[in-house]
C-alpha positions as CSV (number, residue, x, y, z in Angstrom):
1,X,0.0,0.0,0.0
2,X,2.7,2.3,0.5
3,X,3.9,2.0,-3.1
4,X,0.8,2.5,-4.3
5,X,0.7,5.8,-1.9
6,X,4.1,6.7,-3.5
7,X,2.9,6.2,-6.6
8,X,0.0,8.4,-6.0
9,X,2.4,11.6,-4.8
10,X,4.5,10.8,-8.2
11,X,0.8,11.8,-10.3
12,X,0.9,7.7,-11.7
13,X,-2.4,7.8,-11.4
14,X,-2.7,5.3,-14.8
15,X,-0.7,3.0,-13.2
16,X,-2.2,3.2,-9.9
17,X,-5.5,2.0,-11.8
18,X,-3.9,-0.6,-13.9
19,X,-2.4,-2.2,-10.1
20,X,-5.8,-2.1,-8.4
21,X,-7.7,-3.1,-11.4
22,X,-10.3,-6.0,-9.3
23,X,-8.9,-5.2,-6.2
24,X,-11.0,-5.6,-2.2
25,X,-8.6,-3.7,-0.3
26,X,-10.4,-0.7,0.6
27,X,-7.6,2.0,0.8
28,X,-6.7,0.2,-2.8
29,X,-10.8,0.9,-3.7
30,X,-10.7,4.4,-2.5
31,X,-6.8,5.3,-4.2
32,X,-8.5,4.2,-7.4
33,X,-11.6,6.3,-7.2
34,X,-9.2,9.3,-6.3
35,X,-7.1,8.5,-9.5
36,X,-9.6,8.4,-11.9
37,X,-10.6,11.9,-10.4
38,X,-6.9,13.7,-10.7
39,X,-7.5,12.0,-14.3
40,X,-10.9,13.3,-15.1
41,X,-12.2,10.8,-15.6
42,X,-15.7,10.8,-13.5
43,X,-17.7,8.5,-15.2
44,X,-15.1,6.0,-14.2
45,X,-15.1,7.2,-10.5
46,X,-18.5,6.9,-10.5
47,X,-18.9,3.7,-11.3
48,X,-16.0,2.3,-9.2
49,X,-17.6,4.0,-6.2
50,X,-21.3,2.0,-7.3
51,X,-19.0,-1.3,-7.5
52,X,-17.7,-1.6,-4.4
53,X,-20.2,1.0,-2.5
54,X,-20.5,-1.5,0.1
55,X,-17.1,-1.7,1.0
56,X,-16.5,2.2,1.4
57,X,-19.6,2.6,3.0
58,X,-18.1,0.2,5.9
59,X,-14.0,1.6,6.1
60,X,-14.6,4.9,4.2
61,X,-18.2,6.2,4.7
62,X,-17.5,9.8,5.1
63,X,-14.8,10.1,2.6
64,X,-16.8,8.1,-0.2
65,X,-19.9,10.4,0.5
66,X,-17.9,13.6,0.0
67,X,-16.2,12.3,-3.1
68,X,-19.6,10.7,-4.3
69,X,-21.6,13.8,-3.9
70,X,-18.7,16.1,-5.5
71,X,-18.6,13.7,-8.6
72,X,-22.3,14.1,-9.2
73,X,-22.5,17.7,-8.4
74,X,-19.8,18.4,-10.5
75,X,-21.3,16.9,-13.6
76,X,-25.1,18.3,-12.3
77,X,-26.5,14.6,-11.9
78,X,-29.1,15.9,-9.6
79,X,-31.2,13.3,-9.9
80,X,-28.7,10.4,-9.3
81,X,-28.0,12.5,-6.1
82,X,-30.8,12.2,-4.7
83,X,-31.1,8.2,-5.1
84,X,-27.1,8.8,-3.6
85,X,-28.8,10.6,-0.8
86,X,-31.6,7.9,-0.3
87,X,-28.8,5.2,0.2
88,X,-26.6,7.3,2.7
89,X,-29.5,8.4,5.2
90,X,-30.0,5.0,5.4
91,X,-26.4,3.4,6.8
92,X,-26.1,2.9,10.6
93,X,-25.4,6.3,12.3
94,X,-21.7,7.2,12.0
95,X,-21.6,10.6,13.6
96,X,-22.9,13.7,14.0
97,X,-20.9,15.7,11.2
98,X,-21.7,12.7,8.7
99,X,-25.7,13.8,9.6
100,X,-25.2,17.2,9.3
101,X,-23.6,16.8,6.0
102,X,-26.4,14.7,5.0
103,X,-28.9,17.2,6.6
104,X,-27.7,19.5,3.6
105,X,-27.5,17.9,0.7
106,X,-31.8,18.3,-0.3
107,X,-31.3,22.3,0.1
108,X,-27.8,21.9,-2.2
109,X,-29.3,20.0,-4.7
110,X,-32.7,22.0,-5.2
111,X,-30.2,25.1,-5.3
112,X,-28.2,23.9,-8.1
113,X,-30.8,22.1,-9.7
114,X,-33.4,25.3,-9.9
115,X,-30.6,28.5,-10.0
116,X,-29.5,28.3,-13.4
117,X,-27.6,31.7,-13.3
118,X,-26.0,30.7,-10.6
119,X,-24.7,27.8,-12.6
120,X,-23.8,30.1,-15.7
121,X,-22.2,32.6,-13.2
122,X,-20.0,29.9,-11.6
123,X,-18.4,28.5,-15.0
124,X,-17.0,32.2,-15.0
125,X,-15.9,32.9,-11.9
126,X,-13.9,29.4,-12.5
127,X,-12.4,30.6,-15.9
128,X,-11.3,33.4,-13.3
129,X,-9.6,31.4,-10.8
130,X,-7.7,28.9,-13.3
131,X,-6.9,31.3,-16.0
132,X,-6.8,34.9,-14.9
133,X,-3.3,36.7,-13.8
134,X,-5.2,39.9,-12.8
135,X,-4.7,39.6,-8.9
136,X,-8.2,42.2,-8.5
137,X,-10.2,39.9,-10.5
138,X,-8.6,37.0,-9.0
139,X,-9.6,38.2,-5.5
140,X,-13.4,38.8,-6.3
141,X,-14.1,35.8,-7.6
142,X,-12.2,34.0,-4.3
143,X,-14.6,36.8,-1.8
144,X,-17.9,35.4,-4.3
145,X,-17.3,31.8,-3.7
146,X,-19.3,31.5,-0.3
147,X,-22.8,32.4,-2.8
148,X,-22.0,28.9,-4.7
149,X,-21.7,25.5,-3.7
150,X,-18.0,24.4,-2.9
151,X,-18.3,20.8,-5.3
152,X,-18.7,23.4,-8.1
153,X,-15.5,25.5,-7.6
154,X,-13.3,22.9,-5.5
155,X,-11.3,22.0,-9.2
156,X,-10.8,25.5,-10.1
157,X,-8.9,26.3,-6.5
158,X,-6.8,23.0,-6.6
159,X,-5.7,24.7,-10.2
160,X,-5.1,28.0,-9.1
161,X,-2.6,26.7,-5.9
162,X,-0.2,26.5,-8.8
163,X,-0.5,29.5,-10.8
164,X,2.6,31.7,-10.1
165,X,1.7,35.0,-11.6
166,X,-0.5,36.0,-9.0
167,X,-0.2,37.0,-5.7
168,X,0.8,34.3,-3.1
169,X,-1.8,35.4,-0.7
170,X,-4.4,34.4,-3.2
171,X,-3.1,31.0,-3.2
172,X,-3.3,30.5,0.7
173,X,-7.0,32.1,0.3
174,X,-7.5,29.2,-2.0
175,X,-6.0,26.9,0.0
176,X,-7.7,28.5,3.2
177,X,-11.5,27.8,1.5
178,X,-10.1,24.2,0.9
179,X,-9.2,23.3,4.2
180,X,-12.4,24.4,5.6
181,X,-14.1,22.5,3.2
182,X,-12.2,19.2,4.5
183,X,-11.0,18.6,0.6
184,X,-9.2,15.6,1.5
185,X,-7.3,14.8,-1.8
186,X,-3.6,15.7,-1.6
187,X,-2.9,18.7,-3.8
188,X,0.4,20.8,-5.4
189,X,0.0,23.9,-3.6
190,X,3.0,26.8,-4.8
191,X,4.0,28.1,-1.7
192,X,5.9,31.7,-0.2
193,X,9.2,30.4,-1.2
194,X,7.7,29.2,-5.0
195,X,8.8,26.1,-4.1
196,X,5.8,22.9,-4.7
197,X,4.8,20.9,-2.0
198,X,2.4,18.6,-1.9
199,X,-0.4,19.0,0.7
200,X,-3.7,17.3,1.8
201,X,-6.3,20.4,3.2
202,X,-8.2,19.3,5.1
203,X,-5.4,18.2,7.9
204,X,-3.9,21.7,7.6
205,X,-5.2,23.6,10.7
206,X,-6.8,26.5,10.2
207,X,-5.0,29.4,11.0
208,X,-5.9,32.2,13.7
209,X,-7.8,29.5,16.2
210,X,-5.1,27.7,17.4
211,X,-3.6,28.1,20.5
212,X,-0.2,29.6,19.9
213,X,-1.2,31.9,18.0
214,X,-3.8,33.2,20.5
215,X,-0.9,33.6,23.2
216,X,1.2,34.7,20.6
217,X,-1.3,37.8,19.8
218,X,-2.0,38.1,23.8
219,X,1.6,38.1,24.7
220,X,2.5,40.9,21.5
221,X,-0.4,42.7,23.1
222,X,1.0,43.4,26.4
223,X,4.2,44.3,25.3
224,X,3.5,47.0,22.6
225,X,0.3,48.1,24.9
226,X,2.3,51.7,25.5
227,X,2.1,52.7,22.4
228,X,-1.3,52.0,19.8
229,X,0.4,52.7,16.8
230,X,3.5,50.2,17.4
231,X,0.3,47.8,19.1
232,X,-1.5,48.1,15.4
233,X,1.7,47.4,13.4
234,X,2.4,44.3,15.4
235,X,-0.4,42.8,14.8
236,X,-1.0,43.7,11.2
237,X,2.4,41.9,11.1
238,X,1.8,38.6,12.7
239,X,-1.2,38.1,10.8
240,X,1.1,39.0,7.4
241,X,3.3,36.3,8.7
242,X,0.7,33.6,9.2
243,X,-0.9,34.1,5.9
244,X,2.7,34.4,4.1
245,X,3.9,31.1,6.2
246,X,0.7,29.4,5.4
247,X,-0.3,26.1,5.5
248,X,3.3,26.2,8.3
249,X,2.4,27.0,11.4
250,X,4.4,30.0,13.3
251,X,4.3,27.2,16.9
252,X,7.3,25.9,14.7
253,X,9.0,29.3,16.2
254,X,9.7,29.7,19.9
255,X,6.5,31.7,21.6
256,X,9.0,34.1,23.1
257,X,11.8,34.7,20.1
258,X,8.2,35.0,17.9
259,X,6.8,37.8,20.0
260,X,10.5,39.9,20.4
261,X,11.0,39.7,16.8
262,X,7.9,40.8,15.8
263,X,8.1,43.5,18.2
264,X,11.5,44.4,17.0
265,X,10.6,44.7,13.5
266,X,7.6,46.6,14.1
267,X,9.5,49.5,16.2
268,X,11.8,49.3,12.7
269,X,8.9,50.3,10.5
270,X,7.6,53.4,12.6
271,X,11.5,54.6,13.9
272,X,10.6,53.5,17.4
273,X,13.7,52.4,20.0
274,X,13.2,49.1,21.0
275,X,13.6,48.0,24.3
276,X,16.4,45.2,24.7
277,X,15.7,41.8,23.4
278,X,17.4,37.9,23.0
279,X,20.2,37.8,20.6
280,X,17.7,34.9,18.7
281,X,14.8,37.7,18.3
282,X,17.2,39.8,16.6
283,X,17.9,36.9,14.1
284,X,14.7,36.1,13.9
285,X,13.3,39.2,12.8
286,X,15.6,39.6,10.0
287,X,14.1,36.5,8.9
288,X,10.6,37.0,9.3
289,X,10.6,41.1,8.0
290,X,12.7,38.8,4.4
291,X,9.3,36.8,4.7
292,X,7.0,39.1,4.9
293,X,8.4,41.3,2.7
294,X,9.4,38.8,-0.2
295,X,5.2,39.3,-0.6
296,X,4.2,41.8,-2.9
297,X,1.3,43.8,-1.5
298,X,-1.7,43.0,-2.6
299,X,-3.3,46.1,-4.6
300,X,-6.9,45.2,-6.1
């Protein structure tokens, strides 16, 4: 299986189908599926998922019902989603977020089955996101996205994690809406330092909730709380950092060293002496301001 995994990060997506070709093994079943998706190939998909539904219903029932219900959104088979829909509700309970998924599904459907300029309107606004270079237009079709249905536009923000003409805080946007989606197919995403990784969104954590960063932001509070200006600078500077760094996390950075260097660099911007720091923070703020500033503002 870890081949086949390897495989999988490689893009042999052909060969990963010609291997499992009759195969049981569910993660085999559900690498399949996923390949003949990164192929395009959705009838396939489809029908792989109808041939061994019983299998991924009992090891994958969550992933196979997002994957399932993309697929048919995606190609507006509205009414095969409902029969879909029919055969989910009635599995054994399997938790509360697989319900409340389900609990949405009639409301998605009748919207994309009755708004037809909402379907019209969507093809454009991915044409936007895979094709354009104009970082304005680029941005209003990313703020639009929570009026549509995420199985419609999921394709066209996988594509534009890779575009390199455009600002890189677009891409973590993209890559933002993905991981709060819980898209749970691995992806190329371009990150701050242009350099491809490969990551899977929906176990990236989404930033500004986690814990660090909360006593990070308390912490950078307190010490720049004599002065609102340098206070408003700081901040505006660790969120720059968590978007630039994004999907790392800034815990990867020691909480104390963090907060010094961030203050250090924001005295630098508005002239103010800083108080005496570690000899680390000092280090560390050259390389965070080289971050931060390696980002082209973002002028729309």
């Amino acid at each position: 299986m870890d081949n086949l995994k390897s495989l999988f990060d490689k893009k042999h997506y052909d060969l990963i189908i010609d291997l499992t070709k009759n195969s049981k093994n569910p993660e085999e079943i559900l690498l399949r599926v996923t390949s003949f998706i990164m192929l395009n190939k959705d009838n396939d998909a489809l029908d792989e998922i109808e041939n061994n539904q019983t299998i991924l219903d009992q090891h994958y029932p969550y992933k196979t019902m997002r994957l399932h219900f993309e697929l048919l959104f995606k190609n507006k088979l509205f009414d095969e989603a409902l029969i879909a829909l029919d055969h989910y509700k009635n599995l054994p309970y399997i938790s509360q977020e697989v319900e409340e998924f389900l609990r949405a599904i009639p409301q998605e459907i009748s919207t994309l089955k009755n708004n037809k300029t909402n379907l019209k309107a969507i093809d454009e606004i991915c044409s936007i996101l895979e094709n354009e270079e104009d970082n304005g237009l680029v941005s209003e079709a990313l703020f639009s996205l929570n009026n549509y249905n995420f199985f419609l536009y999921a394709d066209s923000l996988v594509s534009l994690l890779k575009k390199k003409n455009i600002n890189s805080n677009l891409r973590s946007y993209a890559l933002m809406i993905l991981s709060e989606n819980k898209y749970g197919i691995a992806v190329k995403y371009l990150n701050h330092d242009d350099k491809l990784i490969t990551v899977v969104p929906s176990k990236i954590e989404a930033p500004f909730t986690d814990k660090f960063y909360v006593l990070a932001s308390t912490k950078l509070q307190e010490k720049t709380s004599y002065n609102i200006t340098l206070q408003q600078i700081a901040n505006n500077l660790l969120n720059y950092l968590i978007i630039d760094l994004y999907p790392e996390n800034i815990a990867k950075y020691s909480l104390e060293h963090l907060v010094e260097a961030i203050y250090l660099l924001a005295c630098d911007y508005i002239k103010e002496e800083a108080k005496i720091c570690l000899e680390e923070s000092y280090k560390l703020k050259e390389e965070i301001k080289e971050i931060i500033e390696s980002t082209k503002p973002l002028n729309i």
